[in-house]
N, C-alpha and C positions, 0 to 999 in steps of 0.2 A: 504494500500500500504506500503509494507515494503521500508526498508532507500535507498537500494540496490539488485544488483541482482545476480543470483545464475549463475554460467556457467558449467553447467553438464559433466564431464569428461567420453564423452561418448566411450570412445576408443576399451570396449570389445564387443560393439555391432556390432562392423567392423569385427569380427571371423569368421572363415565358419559352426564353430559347436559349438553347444550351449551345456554346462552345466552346474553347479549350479549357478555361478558366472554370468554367461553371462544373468541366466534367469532372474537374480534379476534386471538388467540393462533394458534387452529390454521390462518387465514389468511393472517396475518402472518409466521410464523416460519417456514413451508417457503419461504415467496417472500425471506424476506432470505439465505438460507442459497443459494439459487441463485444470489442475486446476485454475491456475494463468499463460497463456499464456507470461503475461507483466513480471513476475518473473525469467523467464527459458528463457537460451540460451543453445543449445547444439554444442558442440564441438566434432568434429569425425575427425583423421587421415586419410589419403589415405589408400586406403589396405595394404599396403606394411608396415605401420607400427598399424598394430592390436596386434601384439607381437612380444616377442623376442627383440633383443637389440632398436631396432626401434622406436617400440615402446616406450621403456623405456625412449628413447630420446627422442622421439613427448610428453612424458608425464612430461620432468624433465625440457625441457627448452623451446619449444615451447606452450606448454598449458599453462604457466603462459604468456607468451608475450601476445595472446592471450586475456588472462584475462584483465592485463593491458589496452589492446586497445581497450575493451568494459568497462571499467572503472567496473568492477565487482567486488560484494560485496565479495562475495565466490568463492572458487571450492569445487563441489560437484563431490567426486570421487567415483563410487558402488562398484567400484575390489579390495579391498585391500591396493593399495597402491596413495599414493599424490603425487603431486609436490613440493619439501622441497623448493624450489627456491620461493612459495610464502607463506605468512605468514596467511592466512584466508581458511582455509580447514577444511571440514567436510569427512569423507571416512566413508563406510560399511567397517568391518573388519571382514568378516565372521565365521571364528575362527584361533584359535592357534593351527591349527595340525601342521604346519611345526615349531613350538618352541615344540611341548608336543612328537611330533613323527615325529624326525629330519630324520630316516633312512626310512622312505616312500618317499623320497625326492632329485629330486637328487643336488650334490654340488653346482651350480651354482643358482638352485633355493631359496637352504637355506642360502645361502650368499644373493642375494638379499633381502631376507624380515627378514633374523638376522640385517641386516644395515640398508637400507633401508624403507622395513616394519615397522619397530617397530619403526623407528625415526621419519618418518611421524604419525604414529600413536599420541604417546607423545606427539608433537609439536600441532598435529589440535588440532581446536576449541570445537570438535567435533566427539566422536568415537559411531559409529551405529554397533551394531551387530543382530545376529539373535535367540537369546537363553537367557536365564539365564545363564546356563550351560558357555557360550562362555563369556560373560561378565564374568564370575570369572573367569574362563582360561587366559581372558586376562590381568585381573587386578594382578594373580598371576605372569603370567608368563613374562609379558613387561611393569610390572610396573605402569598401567592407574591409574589413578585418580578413583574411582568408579564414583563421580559426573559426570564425562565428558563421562561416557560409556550409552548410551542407548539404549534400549531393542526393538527391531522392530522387528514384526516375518515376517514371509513370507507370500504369499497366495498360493490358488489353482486354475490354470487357467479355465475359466467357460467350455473349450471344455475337461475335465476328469470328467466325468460320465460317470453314468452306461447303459447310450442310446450311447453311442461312438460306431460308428460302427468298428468291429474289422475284419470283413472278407476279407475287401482289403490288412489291411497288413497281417495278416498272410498269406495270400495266397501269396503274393512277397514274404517273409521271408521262402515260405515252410514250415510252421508250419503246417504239417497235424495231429500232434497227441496232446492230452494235453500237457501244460505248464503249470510250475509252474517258474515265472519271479523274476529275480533282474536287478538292473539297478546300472551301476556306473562305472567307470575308472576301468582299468584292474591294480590298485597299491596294495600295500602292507595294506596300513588300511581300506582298502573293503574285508580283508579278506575271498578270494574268496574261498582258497582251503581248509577252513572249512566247504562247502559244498560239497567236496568228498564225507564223506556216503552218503547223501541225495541224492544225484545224481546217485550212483549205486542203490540206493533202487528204486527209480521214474523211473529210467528205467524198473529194474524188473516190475514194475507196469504198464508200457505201456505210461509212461507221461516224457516229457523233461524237462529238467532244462534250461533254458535260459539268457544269460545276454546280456545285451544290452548296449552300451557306446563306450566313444572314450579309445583310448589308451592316450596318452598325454605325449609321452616318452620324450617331453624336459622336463619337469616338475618332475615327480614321476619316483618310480622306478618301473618297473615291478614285480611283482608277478603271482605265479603259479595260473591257474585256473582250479583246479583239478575237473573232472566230472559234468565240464560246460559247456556250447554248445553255441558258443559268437555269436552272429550275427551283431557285428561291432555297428558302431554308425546308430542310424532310426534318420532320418528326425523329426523336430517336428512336425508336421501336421502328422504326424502319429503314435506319440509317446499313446496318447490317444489312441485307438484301440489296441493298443500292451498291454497296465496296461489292457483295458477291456476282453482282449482273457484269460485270465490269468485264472489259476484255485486256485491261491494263490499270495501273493510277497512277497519276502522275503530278508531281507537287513541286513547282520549280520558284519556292519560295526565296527573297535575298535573304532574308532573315528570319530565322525558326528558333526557338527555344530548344522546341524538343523535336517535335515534328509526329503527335501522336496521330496523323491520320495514314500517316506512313505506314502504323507497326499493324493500325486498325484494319488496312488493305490487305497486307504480309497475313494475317490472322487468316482474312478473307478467301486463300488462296491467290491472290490475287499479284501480278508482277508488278514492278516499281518503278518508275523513272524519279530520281531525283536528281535536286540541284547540289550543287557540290562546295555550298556555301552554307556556314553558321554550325549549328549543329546537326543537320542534317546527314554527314558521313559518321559523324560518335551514334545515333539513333540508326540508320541503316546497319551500319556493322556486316557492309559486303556484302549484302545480300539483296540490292538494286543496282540496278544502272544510274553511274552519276556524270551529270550534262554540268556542263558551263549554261547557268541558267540566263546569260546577255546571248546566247548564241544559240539562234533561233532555230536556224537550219541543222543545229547537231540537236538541239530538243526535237525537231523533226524526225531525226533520222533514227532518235535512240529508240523513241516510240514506234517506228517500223521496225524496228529491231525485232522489238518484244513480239510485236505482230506476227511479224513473216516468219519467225527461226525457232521453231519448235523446240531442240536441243535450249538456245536461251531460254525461252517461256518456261521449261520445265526446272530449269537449272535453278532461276529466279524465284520460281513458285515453293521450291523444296527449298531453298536457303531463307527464303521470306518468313515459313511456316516456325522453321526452327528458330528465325530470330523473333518473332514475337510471343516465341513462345516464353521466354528469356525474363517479358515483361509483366508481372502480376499485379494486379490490386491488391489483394490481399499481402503481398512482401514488401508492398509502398508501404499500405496502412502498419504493418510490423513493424519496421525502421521507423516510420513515424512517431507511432507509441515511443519508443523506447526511446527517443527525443527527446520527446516534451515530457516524458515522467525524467529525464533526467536533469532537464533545463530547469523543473518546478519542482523538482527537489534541491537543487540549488539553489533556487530562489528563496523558498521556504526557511531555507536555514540561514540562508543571508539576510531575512527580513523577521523573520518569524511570524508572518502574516497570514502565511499560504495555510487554507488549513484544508481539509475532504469536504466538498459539496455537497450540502444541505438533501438537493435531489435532483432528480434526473429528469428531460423533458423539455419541453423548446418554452425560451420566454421571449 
């Protein structure tokens, strides 16, 4: 039994649409709460403050009162950003695109986490990212401690394989002809519209180019989606089936953290084309094709690659399987636990404050 307990800042699980950020959340936090039921409280806003300024208030001054009134050892934040108003914070900091690639971003967004962000960061007990890659990012770019940054990768949820049934969505989505899928925000460092040739050739071929995601225009900025064909955000419960229809994935992002739609695809059976940029080759781990993602005509040609040559396809699909296999939720949430009972036992005894919560349940 650790000294004190943890009160989970659960406020992006309140969103209507999930993605990266949100998955890490509503993955993460049911598996730490079984772990040690007596350790975890979670803390969830009304809907009205899931984002946006509201948010940011339910997060700056009502999440610490909160804390207070369940006498809690920690806050555990998974989105990026803490409450400064308390002194005992652990946050997932999932990377440094809005410091390394300010102009994918829009003004209000980079002002909050140039302040904000980075000061919470500093300040916790505690900085979790998702990479190697992202832990030097961070430590270049906002100054961390290296000792205070630790490495947690992500998993792959058990419903992406290659038994996913895919005939229900495409069939809503109209997908009657091949595809070849990427997934991800319609912004500037998804680098969509260096899939213009590939997307005139895969037509010539008779096969779609598909993207899938939200747009997220208070956040990022818009970017062109040259010879993509967007079918908006899918539902997650049918996320799975869309990575399985797929006759490739391809993600030729400049900058990924982790690149979880990557391992999601590899799950899927699915082959891989990526960029050879950020952390995108630490998450493949060989078992994609990786393009210079400025170089349009070699993202063309990787993707017939995967198409035409069998021997690849098969090669890709069996190295894919075994690398996501590599990734679990359940051994995020492990290493996690063991974390923060070790951060908020230190803390505990450094303050003698921290003491076991009251109860269990969302406030």
């Amino acid at each position: 039994m650790m000294a004190g307990g943890v009160l989970i800042n659960a406020r992006v699980t309140a969103r209507a649409t999930i993605t990266g950020v949100e998955r890490w959340a509503i993955e993460l936090i049911p598996r730490l709460r079984a772990l040690h039921p007596e350790r975890y409280l979670t803390a969830t806003p009304p809907p009205p403050a899931a984002s946006g300024p509201l948010g940011h208030l339910w997060e700056q001054s009502l999440l610490p009162l909160r804390a207070a009134g369940v006498h809690a050892g920690l806050i555990f934040s998974p989105a990026n950003l803490a409450p400064l108003a308390w002194p005992r914070n652990v946050v997932i900091v999932h990377d440094a695109a809005v410091f390394r690639r300010p102009a994918a971003y829009t003004s209000g967004y980079r002002a909050l986490h140039r302040r904000l962000g980075a000061e919470s960061a500093r300040r916790a007990l505690a900085v979790v990212t998702v990479s190697e890659f992202s832990k030097l990012e961070l430590v270049d770019l906002i100054g961390l401690d290296p000792a205070s940054v630790h490495v947690i990768a992500g998993g792959v949820g058990e419903r992406f394989t290659p038994d996913a049934d895919s005939a229900r969505v495409t069939a809503r989505l109209g997908l009657r002809r091949p595809y070849v899928l990427t997934v991800g925000t319609a912004d500037e460092r998804k680098n969509l519209a260096a899939l213009s040739v590939a997307g005139r050739r895969l037509q010539s071929m008779g096969i779609d180019l598909i993207r899938a995601g939200d747009a997220r225009p208070h956040f990022a900025q818009p970017a062109a989606v040259g010879g993509v064909r967007s079918v908006g955000y899918v539902d997650d419960h049918d996320l799975a089936g869309l990575y399985r229809g797929a006759s490739a994935f391809v993600l030729v992002s400049l900058y990924e953290g982790l690149g979880l739609p990557c391992l999601e695809a590899m799950a899927s059976g699915v082959p891989v084309v990526a960029a050879d940029r950020a952390a995108l080759p630490e998450t493949c781990g060989g078992a994609a094709i990786l393009v210079d993602p400025e170089d349009r005509e070699g993202i063309a040609q990787a993707i017939e690659r995967v198409l035409d040559d069998e021997p690849t396809r098969e090669r890709l699909r069996a190295a894919g399987l075994r690398r996501a296999a590599s990734f679990s939720w359940g051994r995020a949430a492990s290493e996690l636990d063991s974390l923060l009972a070790g951060v908020a036992a230190g803390a505990g005894s450094g303050s003698g404050s921290a003491r076991p919560l009251a109860s269990a349940g969302s406030g």
